[in-house]
LOPANU-443206 format. One record per residue: residue number from 0; residue in three letters; x, y, z of N, C-alpha, C, O in turn. Coordinates in Angstrom, 3 decimals. Atoms other than C-alpha are relative to their C-alpha. Layout:
// LOPANU-443206
NUM;ALA;X;Y;Z;X;Y;Z;X;Y;Z;X;Y;Z $
...
//
This chain:
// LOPANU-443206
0;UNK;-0.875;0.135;1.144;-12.557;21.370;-13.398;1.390;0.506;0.367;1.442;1.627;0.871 $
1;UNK;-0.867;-0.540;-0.415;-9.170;21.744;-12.800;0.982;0.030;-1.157;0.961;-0.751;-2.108 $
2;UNK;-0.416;-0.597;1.185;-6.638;23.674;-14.893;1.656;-0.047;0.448;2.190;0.223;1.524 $
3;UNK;-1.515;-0.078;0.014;-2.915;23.260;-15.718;0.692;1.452;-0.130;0.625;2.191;-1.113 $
4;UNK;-0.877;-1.397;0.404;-0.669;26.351;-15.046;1.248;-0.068;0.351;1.470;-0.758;1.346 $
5;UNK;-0.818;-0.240;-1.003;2.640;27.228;-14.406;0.351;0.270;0.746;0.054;1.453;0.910 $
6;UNK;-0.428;-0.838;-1.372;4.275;27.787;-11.148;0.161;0.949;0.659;-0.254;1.313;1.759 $
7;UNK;-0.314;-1.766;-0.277;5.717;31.107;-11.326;-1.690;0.676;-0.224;-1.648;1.666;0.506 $
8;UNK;0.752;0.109;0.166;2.109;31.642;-12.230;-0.746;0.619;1.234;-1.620;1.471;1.390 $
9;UNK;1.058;-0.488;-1.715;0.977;32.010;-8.560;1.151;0.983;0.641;0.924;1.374;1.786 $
10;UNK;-1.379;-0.738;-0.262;4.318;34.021;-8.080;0.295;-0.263;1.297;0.482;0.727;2.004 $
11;UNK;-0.874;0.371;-1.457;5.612;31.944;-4.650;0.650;-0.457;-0.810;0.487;-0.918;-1.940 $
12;UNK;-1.567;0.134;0.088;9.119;31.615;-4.449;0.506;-1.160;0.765;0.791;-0.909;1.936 $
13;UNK;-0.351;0.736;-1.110;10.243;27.871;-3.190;1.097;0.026;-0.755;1.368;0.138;-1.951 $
14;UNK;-1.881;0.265;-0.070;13.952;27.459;-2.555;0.364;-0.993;0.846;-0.068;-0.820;1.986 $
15;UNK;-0.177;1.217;-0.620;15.160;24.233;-1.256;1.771;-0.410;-0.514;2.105;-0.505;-1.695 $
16;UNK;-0.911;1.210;-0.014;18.451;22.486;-0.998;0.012;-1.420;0.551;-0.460;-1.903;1.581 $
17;UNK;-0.145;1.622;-0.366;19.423;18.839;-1.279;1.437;-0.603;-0.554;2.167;0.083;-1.269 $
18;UNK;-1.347;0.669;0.305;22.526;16.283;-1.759;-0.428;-0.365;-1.554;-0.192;-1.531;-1.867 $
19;UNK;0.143;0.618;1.116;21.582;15.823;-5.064;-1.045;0.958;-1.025;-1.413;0.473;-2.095 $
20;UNK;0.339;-1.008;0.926;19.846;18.889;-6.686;-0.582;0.927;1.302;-0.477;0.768;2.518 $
21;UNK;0.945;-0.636;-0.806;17.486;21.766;-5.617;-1.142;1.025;-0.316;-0.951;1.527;-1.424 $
22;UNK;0.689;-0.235;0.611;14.632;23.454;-5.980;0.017;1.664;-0.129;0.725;2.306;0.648 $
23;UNK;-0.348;-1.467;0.044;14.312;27.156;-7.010;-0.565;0.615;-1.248;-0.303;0.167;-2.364 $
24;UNK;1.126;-0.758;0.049;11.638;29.834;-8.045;-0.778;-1.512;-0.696;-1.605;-2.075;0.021 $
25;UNK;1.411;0.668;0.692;9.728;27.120;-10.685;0.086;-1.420;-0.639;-0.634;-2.230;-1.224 $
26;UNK;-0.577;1.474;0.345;12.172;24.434;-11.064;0.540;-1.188;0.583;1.188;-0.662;1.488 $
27;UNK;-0.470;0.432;-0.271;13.396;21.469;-10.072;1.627;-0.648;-0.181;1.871;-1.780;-0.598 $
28;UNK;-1.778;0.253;0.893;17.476;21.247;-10.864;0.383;-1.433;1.106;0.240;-1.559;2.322 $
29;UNK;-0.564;1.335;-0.304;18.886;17.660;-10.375;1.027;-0.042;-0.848;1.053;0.402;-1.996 $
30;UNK;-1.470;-0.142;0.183;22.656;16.941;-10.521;-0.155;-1.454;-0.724;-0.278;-2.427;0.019 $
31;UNK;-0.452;1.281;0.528;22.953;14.016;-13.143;1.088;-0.531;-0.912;1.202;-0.614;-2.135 $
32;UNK;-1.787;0.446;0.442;26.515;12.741;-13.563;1.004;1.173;-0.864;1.693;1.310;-1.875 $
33;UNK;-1.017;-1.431;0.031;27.948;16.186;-12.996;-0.648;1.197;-0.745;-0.180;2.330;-0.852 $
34;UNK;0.602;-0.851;0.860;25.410;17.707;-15.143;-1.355;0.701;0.679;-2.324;0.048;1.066 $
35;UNK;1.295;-0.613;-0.496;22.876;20.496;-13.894;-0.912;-0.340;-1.107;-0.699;-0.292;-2.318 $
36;UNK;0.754;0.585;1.483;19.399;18.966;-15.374;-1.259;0.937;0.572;-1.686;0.561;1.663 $
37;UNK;1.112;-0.045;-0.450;16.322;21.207;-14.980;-1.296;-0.325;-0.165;-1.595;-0.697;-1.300 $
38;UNK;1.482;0.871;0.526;12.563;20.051;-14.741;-0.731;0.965;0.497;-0.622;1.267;1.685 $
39;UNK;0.862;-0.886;-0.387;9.940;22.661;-14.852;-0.810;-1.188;1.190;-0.924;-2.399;1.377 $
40;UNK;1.174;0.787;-1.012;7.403;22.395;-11.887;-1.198;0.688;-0.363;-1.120;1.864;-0.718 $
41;UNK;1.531;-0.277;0.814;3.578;22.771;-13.017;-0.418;-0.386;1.419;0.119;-1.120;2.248 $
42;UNK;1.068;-0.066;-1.136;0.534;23.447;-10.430;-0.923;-0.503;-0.884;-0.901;-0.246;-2.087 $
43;UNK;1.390;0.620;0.416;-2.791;21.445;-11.060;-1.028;0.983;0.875;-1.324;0.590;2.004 $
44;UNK;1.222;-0.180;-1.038;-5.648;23.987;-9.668;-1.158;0.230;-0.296;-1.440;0.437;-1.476 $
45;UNK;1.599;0.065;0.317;-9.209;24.173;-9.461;0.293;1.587;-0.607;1.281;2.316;-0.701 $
46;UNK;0.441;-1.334;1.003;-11.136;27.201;-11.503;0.210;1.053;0.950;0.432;2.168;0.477 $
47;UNK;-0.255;-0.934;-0.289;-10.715;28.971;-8.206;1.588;0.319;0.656;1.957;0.764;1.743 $
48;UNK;-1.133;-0.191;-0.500;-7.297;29.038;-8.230;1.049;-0.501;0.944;2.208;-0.167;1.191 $
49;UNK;-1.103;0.534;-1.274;-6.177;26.841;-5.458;0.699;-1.065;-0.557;0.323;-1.783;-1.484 $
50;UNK;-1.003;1.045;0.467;-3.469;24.675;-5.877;-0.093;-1.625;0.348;0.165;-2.024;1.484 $
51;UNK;0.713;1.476;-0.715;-4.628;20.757;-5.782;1.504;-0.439;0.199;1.935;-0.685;1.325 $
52;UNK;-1.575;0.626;-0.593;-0.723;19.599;-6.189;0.744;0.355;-1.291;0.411;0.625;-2.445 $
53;UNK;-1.242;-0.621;0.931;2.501;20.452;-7.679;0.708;-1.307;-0.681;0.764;-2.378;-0.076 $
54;UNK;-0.332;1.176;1.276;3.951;18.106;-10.639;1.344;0.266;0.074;1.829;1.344;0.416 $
55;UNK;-1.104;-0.454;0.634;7.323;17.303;-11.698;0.139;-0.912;-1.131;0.307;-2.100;-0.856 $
56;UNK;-0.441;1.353;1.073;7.865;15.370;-15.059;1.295;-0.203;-0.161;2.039;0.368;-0.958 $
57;UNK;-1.472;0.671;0.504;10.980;13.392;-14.690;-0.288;-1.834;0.668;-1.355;-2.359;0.988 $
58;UNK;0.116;1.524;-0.207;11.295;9.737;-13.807;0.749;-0.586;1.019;1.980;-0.568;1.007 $
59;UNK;1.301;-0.223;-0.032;9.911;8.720;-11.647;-0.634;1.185;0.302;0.025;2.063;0.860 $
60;UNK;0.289;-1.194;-0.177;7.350;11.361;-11.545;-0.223;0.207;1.402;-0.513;-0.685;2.199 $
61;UNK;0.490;-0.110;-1.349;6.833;13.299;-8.441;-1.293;1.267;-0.250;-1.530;2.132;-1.093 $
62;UNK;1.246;-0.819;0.028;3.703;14.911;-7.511;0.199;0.432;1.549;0.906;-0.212;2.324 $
63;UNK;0.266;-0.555;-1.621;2.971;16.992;-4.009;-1.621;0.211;0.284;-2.021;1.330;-0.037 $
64;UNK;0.971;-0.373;0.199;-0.720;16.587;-3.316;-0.439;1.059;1.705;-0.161;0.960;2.900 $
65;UNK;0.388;-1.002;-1.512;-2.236;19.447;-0.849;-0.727;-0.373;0.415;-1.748;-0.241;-0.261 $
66;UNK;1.043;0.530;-1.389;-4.192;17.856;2.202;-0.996;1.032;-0.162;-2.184;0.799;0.062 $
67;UNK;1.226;-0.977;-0.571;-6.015;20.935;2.254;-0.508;0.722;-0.824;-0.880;1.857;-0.528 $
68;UNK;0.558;-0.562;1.031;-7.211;21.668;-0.913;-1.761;0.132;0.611;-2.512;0.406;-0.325 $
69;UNK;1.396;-0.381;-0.649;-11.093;22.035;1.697;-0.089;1.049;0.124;-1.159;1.645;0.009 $
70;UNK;-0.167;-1.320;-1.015;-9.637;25.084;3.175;0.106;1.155;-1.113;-0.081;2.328;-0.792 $
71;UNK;-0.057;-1.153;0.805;-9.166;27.018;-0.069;1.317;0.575;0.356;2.406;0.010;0.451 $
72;UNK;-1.675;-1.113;0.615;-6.444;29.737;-0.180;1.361;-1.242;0.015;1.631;-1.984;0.960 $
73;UNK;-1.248;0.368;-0.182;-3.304;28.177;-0.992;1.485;0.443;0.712;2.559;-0.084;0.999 $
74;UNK;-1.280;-0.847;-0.814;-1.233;30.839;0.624;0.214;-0.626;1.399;1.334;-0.692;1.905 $
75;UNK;-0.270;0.148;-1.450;-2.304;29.432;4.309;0.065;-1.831;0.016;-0.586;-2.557;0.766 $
76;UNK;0.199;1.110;-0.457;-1.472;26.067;3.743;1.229;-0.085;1.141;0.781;-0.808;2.031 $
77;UNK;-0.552;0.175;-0.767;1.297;26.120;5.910;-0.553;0.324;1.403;-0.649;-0.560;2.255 $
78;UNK;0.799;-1.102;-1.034;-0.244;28.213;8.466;-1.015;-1.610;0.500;-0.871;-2.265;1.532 $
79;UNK;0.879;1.026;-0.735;-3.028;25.348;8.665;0.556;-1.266;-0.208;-0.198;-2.228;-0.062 $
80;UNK;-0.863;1.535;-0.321;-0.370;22.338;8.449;0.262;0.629;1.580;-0.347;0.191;2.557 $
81;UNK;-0.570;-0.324;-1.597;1.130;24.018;11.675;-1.103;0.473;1.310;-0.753;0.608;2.483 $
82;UNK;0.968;0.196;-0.911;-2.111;24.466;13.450;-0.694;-1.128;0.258;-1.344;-1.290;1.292 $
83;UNK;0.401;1.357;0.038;-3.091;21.007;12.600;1.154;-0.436;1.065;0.872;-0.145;2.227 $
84;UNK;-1.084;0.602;-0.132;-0.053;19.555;13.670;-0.132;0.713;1.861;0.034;-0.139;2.734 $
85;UNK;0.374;0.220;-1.246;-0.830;21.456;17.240;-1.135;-0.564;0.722;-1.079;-0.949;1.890 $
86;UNK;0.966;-0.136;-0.400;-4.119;20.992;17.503;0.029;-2.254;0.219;-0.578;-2.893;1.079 $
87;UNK;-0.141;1.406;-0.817;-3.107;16.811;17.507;0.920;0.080;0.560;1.015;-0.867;1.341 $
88;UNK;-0.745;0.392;-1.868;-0.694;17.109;19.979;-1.059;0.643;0.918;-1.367;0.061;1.958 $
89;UNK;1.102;0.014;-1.493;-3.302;18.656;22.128;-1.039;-1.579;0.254;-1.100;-2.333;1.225 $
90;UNK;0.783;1.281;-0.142;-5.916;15.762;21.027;0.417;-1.222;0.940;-0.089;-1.918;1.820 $
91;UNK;-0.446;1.719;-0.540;-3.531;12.988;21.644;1.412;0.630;0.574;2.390;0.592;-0.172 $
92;UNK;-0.503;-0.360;-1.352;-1.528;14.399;24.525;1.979;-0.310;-0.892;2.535;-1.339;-0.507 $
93;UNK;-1.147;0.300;1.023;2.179;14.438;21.850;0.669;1.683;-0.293;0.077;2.762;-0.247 $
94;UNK;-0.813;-0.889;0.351;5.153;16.694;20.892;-1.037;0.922;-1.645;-1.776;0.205;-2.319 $
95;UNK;0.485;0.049;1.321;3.734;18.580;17.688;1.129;-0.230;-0.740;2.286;-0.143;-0.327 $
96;UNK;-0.554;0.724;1.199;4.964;17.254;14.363;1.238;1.681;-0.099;2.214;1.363;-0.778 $
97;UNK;-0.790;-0.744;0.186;7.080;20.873;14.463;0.219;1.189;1.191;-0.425;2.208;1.441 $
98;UNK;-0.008;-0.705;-1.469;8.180;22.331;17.571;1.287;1.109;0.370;2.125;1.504;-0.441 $
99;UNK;-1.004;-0.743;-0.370;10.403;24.464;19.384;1.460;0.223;-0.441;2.115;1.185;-0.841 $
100;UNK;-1.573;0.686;0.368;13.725;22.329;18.889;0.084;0.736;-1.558;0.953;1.542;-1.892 $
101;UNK;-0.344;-0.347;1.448;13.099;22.958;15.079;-0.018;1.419;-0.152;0.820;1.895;-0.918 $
102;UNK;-0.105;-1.551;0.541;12.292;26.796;15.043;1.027;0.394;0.093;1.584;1.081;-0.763 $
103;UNK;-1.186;-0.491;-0.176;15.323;27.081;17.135;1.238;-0.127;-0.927;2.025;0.783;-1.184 $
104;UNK;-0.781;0.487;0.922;17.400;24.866;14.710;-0.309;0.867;-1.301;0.690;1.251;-1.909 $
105;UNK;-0.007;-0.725;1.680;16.005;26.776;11.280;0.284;0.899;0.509;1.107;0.346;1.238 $
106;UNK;-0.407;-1.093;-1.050;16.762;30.100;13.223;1.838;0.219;0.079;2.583;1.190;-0.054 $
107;UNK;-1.166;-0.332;-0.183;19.926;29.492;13.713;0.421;-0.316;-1.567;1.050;0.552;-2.173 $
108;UNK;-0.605;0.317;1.159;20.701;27.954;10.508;-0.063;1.091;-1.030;0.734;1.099;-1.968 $
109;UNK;0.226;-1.270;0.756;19.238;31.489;8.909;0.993;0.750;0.291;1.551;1.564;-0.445 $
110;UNK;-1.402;-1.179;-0.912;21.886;33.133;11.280;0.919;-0.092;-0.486;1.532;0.899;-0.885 $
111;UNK;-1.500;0.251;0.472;24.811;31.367;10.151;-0.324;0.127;-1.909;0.677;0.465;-2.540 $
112;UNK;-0.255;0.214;1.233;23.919;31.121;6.469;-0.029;1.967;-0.667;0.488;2.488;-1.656 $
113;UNK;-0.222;-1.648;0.305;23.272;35.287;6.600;1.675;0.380;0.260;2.531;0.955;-0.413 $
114;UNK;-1.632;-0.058;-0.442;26.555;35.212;8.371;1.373;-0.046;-1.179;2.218;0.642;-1.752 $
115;UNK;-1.018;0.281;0.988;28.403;33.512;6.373;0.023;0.917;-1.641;1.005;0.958;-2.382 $
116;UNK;-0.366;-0.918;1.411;27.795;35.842;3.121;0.457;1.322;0.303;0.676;2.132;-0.598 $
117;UNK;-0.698;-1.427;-0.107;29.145;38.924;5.030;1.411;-0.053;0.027;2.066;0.987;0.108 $
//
């Protein structure tokens, strides 16, 4: 049975920028014709708590469904996207889907954006 709650709810904190809104602690803010518009974000999860996927009602709707709603905890889904993601580049002999290049690139981009507020 799975149960509607809010976001803040599980108390993670996503923060995202984009050319055209962004996301932040439970909302989704979209820039429409100069106007900040926000759209709560709602979690769908089972009775034990894990998160099946994250909702947004605006039009069209977006949904995020979690691959790994098998594995239980919702905290390690990243954790087991990024072990997936090596474990087929070992299979099938491939870069993984998130590699070096990128740690280095978010890394730095943490550097300069700390930077820049001193």
């Amino acid at each position: 049975m799975e149960t509607l709650l809010p976001f803040s709810v599980r108390s993670l904190t996503w923060e995202s920028m984009g050319f055209k809104g962004w996301i932040t602690k439970d909302e989704l803010c979209v820039l429409e014709e100069s106007k900040e518009v926000a759209h709560p974000m709602k979690t769908v999860s089972d009775s034990k708590g894990n998160i099946q996927r994250i909702e947004v009602d605006i039009k069209p709707k977006i949904a995020w469904k979690n691959p790994f709603t098998k594995y239980g905890d919702h905290v390690s889904v990243a954790v087991i996207d990024e072990l997936m993601s090596i474990a087929e580049a070992v299979a099938k002999d491939q870069e993984p889907k998130y590699g070096a290049l990128n740690a280095t690139k978010d890394q730095e981009l943490s550097i300069a954006i700390s930077e820049s507020t001193l």
